[in-house]
C-alpha positions in Angstrom: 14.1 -17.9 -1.4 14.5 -14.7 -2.4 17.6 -14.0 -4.8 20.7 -12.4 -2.8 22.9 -9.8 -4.3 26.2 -9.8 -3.1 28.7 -6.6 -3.8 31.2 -8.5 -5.5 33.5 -6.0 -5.6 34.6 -6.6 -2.0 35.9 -9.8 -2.3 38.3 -8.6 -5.4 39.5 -5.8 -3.4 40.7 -7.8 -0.2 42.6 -9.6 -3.1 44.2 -6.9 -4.4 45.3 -5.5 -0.9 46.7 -8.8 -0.3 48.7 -8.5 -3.4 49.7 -5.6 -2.7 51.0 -6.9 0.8 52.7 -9.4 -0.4 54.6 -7.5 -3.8 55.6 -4.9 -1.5 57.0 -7.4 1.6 61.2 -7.6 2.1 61.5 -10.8 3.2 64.4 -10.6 5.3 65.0 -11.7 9.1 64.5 -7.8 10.0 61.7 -7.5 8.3 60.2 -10.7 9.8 57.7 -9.2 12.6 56.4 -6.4 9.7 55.4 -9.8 7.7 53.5 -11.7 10.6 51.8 -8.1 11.4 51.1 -8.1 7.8 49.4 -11.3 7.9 47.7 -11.1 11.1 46.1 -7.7 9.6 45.4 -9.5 6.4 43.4 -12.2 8.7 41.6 -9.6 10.6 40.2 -7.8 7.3 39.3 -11.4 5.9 37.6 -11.9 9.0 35.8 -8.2 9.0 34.8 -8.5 5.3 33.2 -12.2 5.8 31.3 -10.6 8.8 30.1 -8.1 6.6 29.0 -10.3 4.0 27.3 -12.4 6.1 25.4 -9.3 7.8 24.1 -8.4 4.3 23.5 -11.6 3.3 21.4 -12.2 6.2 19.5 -8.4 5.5 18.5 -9.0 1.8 17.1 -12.3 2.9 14.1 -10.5 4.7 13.8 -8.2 2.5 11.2 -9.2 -0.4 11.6 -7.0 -3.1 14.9 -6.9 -5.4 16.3 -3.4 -7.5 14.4 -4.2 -10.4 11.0 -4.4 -8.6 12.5 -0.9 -6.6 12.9 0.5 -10.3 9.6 -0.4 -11.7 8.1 1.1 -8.8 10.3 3.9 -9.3 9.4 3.9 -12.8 5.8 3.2 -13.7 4.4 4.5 -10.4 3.1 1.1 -9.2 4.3 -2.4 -8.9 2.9 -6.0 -8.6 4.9 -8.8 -6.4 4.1 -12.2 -5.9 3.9 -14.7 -3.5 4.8 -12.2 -0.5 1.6 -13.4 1.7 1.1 -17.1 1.8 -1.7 -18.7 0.1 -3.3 -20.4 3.8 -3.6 -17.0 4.8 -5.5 -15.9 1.9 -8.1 -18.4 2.3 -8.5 -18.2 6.2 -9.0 -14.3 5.6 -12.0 -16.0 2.8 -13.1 -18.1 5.4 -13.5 -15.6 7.9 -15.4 -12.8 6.0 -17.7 -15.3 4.9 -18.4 -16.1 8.4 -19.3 -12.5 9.0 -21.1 -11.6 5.6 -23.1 -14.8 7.0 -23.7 -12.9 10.5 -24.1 -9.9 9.6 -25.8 -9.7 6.0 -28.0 -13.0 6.0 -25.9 -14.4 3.1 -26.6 -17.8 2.3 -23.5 -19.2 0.9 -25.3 -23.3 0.7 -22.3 -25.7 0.3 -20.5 -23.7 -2.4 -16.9 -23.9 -2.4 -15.1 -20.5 -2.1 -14.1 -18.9 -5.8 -16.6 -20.8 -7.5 -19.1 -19.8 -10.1 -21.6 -21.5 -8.0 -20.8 -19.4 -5.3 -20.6 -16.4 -7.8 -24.4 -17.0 -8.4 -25.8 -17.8 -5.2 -24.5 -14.5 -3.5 -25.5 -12.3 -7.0 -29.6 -13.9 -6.2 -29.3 -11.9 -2.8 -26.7 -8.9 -3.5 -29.0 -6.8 -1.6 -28.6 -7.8 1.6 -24.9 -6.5 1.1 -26.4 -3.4 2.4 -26.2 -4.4 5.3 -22.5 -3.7 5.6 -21.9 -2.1 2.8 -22.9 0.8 0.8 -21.8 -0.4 -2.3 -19.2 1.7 -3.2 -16.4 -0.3 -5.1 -17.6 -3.7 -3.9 -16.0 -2.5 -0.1 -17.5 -4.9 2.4 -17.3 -2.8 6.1 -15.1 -5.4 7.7 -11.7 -4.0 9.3 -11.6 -6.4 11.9 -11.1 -10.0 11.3 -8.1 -11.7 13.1 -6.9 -12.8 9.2 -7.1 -9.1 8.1 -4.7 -8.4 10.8 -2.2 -11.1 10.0 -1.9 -9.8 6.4 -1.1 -6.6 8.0 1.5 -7.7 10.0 2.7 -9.9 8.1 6.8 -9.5 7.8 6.8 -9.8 3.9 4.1 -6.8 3.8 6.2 -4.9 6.6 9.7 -5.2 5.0 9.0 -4.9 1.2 7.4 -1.2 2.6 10.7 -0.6 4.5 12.2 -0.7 1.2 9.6 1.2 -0.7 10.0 3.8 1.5 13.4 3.7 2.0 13.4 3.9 -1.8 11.3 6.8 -2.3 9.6 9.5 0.4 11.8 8.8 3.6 14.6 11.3 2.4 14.5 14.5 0.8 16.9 14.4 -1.8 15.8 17.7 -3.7 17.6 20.9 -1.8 13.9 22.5 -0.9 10.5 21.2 -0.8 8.0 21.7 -3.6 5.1 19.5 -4.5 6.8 18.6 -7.4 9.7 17.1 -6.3 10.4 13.3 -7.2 9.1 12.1 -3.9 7.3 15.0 -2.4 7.7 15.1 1.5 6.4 18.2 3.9 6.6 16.2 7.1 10.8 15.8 7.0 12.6 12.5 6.8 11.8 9.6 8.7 13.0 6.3 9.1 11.2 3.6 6.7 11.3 0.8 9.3 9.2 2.9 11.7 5.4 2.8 10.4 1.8 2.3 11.3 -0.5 -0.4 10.3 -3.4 1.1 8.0 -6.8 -0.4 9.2 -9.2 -1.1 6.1 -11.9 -2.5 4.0 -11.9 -5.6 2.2 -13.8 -5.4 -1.5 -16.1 -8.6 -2.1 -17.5 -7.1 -5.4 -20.2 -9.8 -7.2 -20.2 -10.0 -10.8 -23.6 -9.6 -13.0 -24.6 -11.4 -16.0 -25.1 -9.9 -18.7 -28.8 -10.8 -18.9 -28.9 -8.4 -15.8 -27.2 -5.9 -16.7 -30.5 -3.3 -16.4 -31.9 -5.0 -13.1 -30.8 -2.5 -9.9 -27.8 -3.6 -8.5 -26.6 -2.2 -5.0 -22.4 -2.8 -6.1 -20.7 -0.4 -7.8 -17.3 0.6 -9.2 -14.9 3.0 -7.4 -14.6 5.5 -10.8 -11.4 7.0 -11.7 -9.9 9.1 -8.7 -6.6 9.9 -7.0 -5.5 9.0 -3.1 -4.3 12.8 -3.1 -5.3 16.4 -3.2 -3.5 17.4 -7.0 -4.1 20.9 -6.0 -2.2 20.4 -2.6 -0.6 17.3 -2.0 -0.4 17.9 1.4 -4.4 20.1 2.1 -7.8 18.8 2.2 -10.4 21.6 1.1 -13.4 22.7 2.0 -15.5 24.7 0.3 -17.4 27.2 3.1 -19.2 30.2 2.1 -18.5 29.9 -1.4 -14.7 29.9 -0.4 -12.3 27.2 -0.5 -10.5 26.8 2.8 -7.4 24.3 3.0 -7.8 22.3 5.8 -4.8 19.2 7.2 -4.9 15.7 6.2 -6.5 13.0 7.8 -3.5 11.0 7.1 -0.5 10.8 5.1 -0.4 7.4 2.8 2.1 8.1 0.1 1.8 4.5 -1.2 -1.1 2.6 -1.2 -1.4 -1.7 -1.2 -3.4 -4.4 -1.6 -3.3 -8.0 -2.0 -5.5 -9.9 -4.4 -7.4 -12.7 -4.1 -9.1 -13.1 -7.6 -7.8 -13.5 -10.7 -8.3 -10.7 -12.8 -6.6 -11.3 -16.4 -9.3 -9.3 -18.8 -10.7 -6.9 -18.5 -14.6 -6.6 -17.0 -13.6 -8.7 -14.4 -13.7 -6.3 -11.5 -10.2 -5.5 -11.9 -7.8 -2.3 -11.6 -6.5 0.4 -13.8 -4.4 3.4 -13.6 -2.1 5.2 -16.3 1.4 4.0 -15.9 4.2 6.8 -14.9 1.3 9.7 -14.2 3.1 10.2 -10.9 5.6 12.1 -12.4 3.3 14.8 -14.1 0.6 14.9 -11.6 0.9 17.8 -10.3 2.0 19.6 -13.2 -0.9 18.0 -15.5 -3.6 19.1 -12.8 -2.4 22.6 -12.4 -1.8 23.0 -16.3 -4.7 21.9 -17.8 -7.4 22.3 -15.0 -5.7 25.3 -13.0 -8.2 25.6 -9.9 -10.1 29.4 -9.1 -9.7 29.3 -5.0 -10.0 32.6 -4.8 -13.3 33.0 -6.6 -16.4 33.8 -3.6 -18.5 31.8 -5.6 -18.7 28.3 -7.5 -19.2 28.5 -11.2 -19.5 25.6 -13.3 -16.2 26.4 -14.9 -14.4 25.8 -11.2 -12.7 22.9 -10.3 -13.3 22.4 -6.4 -11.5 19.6 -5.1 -13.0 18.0 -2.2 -11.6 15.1 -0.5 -13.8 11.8 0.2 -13.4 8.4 2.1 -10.1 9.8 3.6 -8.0 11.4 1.3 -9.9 10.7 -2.2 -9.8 13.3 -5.2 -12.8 12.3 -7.5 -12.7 12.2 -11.1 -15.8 14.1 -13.3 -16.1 11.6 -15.8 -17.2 14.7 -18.2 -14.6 17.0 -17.5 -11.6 14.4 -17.5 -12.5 12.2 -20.3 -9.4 12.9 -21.9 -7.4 11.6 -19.1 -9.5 8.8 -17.8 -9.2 7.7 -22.0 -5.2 7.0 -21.1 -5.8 4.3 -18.3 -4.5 0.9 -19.0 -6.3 -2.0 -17.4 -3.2 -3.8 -15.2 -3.8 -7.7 -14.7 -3.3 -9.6 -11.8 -3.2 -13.3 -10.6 -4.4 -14.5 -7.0 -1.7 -13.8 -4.5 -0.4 -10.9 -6.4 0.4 -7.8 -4.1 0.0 -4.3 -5.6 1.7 -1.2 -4.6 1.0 2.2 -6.2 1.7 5.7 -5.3 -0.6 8.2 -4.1 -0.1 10.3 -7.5 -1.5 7.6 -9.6 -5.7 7.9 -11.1 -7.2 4.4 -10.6 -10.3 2.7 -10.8 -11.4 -1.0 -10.4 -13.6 -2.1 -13.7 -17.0 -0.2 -14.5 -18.6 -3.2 -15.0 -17.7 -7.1 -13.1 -18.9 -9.3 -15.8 -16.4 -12.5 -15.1 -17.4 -15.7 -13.6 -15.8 -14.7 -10.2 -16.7 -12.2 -7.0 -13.8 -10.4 -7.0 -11.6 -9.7 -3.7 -8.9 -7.7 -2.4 -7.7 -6.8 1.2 -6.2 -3.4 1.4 -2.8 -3.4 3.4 -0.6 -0.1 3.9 1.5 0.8 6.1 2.2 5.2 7.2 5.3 6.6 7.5 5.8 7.4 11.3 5.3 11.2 10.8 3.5 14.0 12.5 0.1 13.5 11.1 0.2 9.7 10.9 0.6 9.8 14.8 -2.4 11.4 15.5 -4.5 9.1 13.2 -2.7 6.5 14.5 -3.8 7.3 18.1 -7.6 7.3 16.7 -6.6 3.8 15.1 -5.7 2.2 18.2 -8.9 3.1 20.0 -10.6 1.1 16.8 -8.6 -1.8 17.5 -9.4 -2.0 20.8 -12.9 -1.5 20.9 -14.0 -2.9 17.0 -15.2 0.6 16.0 -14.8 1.8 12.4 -13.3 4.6 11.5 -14.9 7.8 12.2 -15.2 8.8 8.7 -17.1 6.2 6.8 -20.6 5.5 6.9 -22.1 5.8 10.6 -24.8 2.9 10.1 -22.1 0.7 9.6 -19.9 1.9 12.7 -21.4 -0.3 15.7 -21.2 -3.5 13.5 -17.9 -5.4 15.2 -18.1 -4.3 18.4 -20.7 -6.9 19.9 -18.2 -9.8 21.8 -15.8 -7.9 20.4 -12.3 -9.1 21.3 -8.8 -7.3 19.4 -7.0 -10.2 17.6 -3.9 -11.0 18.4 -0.6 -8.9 17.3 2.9 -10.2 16.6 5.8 -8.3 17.4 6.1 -6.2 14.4 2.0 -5.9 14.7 2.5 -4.1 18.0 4.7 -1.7 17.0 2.6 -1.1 13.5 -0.6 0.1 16.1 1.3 1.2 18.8 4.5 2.7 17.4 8.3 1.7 17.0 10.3 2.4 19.8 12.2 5.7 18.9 16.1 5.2 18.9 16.6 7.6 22.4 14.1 5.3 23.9 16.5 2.3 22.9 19.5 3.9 24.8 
């Protein structure tokens, strides 16, 4: 049960009122009617403030995340919670991306019991046939579709602790103009943090290597160091045509970025994630300062930084050119279970090199704030829903790969508003 905080200044203050009633009462027979109006009133604001307790009480018990966890975030730029997505769920989502890895990649899995170094080894023997639904990248596994990854979607613990986020951070400007480096940056306007869309996703499956095969070719891969944003331009893509840098709109607007882990990762070399704690707040400002980018140049020099976007929205790291910074990231541990939410401002990378006795799993799960350029993309998501398709800007060989018998899980309430969108207030009257 998650702790309740109750104002406890309400409580004192009907006291003093009634105090105050009472010191300040004639009691005489003409006075008589003043005192029962007196009480009556006294009963009615006893009643009103008991309703209102109750009404928050009943609000900060769906709501996951307490002012502490609200102020890390706030903070450090990311923040870990536990036990928001229940354990069953975790392994029924294991369950069922083994089934497909079995269907769709040939992987022989014997009788090994699920996060076991027996397993570990059996799938590390065949890590090529990955390739068949994966290209490698991170450990990401081309699966988007299981009726388990849509559970932890939707799930009301995921749902609410981004209402708060949000609420928290990007849903209102507080700064008197927009700039890029504002607090919470925000070109789309406010909106209201209970209305979202579901983010549809990988899952990472990333197998470790012993050391003994360390030089052997290995189709896996770590992300390296990048950013969910455009440093530049928070709120552009670029492309570079003709030797000119052209801004170009978002696919989407994900501000903050989640997933829940299923490994343990306590050391580091055990597939596990890093960023630099509080870089959100200098982003911007570090990017502009100490690698200022030549857009109007007509041609690309090896002294230009040209920031294009990949896998969505992704800013890669030069491991040459930002050695400096990518020296400041902390490795951040996690248990099973854990969720982790981090802003969009925030370098990251999952470990170099998975050494530990584990594969190594995630399933990402964010939620976009109902804005302008989240409803377009989420009209392109609910096509992929329906059909099984992937989205259209990840690898094409991989794009056909759900769709045979395909049928779209089931959605709960919140799930169908998180494809389909939140009934807007005028639409309520």
């Amino acid at each position: 049960m998650y702790k309740n905080i109750v104002n406890k200044n309400i409580v004192p203050l009907f006291f003093r009122n009634k105090r105050q009633y009472c010191t300040s009462t004639t009691f005489s027979n003409n006075n008589n009617n003043n005192y029962s109006n007196n009480i009556n009133n006294n009963i009615n604001i006893n009643n009103i403030i008991q309703q209102q307790q109750l009404k928050q009480q009943q609000e900060e018990l769906q709501y996951p995340l307490t002012n502490d966890d609200l102020q890390q975030f706030e903070n450090n730029g990311y923040l870990i919670k536990s036990n928001l997505i229940p354990e069953q769920l975790l392994l029924q989502h294991q369950v069922e991306l083994r089934d497909y890895l079995k269907s769709n990649a040939g992987i022989d899995f014997g009788n090994s019991v699920i996060d076991s170094t027996e397993e570990s080894k059996m799938v590390e023997q065949q890590e090529q046939k990955l390739s068949l639904v994966s290209n490698g990248f991170g450990g990401m596994i081309n699966f988007y579709h299981g009726k388990y990854l849509y559970e932890i979607r939707q799930h009301e613990n995921l749902y609410h602790s981004f209402v708060q986020l949000y609420q928290r951070t990007y849903a209102k400007q507080r700064e008197q103009s927009f700039n890029e480096m504002n607090q919470w940056p925000n070109e789309y306007g406010d909106f209201d943090p209970h209305n979202m869309f579901m983010f549809i996703n990988r899952c990472c499956f990333r197998v470790p290597h012993s050391i003994q095969q360390e030089d052997k070719i290995k189709h896996q891969k770590g992300t390296g160091s990048h950013l969910d944003c455009n440093p530049y331009h928070l709120f552009r893509g670029e492309k570079l045509i003709d030797g000119t840098v052209k801004q170009i709109p978002l696919r989407f607007w994900q501000p903050i970025q989640a997933f829940v882990n299923l490994t343990d990762t306590f050391t580091m070399n055990q597939g596990g994630f890093w960023t630099i704690p509080g870089f959100h707040k200098q982003c911007v400002e570090y990017f502009r300062d100490k690698f200022p980018q030549k857009v109007s140049s007509p041609t690309t020099t090896t002294t230009e930084i040209i920031s294009t976007l990949k896998r969505g929205n992704a800013f890669d790291f030069d491991d040459h050119l930002y050695k400096e910074l990518i020296d400041k990231f902390q490795f951040i541990p996690m248990k099973r279970g854990d969720v982790l939410f981090w802003d969009w401002r925030m370098p990251h990378h999952n470990d170099k090199y998975h050494l530990g006795p584990l594969i190594r799993e995630v399933v990402y799960a964010a939620h976009l704030p109902d804005v302008s350029v989240n409803q377009l993309y989420a009209k392109q998501q609910q096509q992929w829903y329906e059909t099984g398709s992937h989205p259209s800007y990840v690898a094409k060989q991989f794009a056909d790969l759900e769709k045979k018998n395909y049928s779209p899980p089931p959605l709960s309430p919140i799930g169908q508003h998180l494809i389909y969108g939140f009934p807007k207030k005028h639409e309520l009257n």
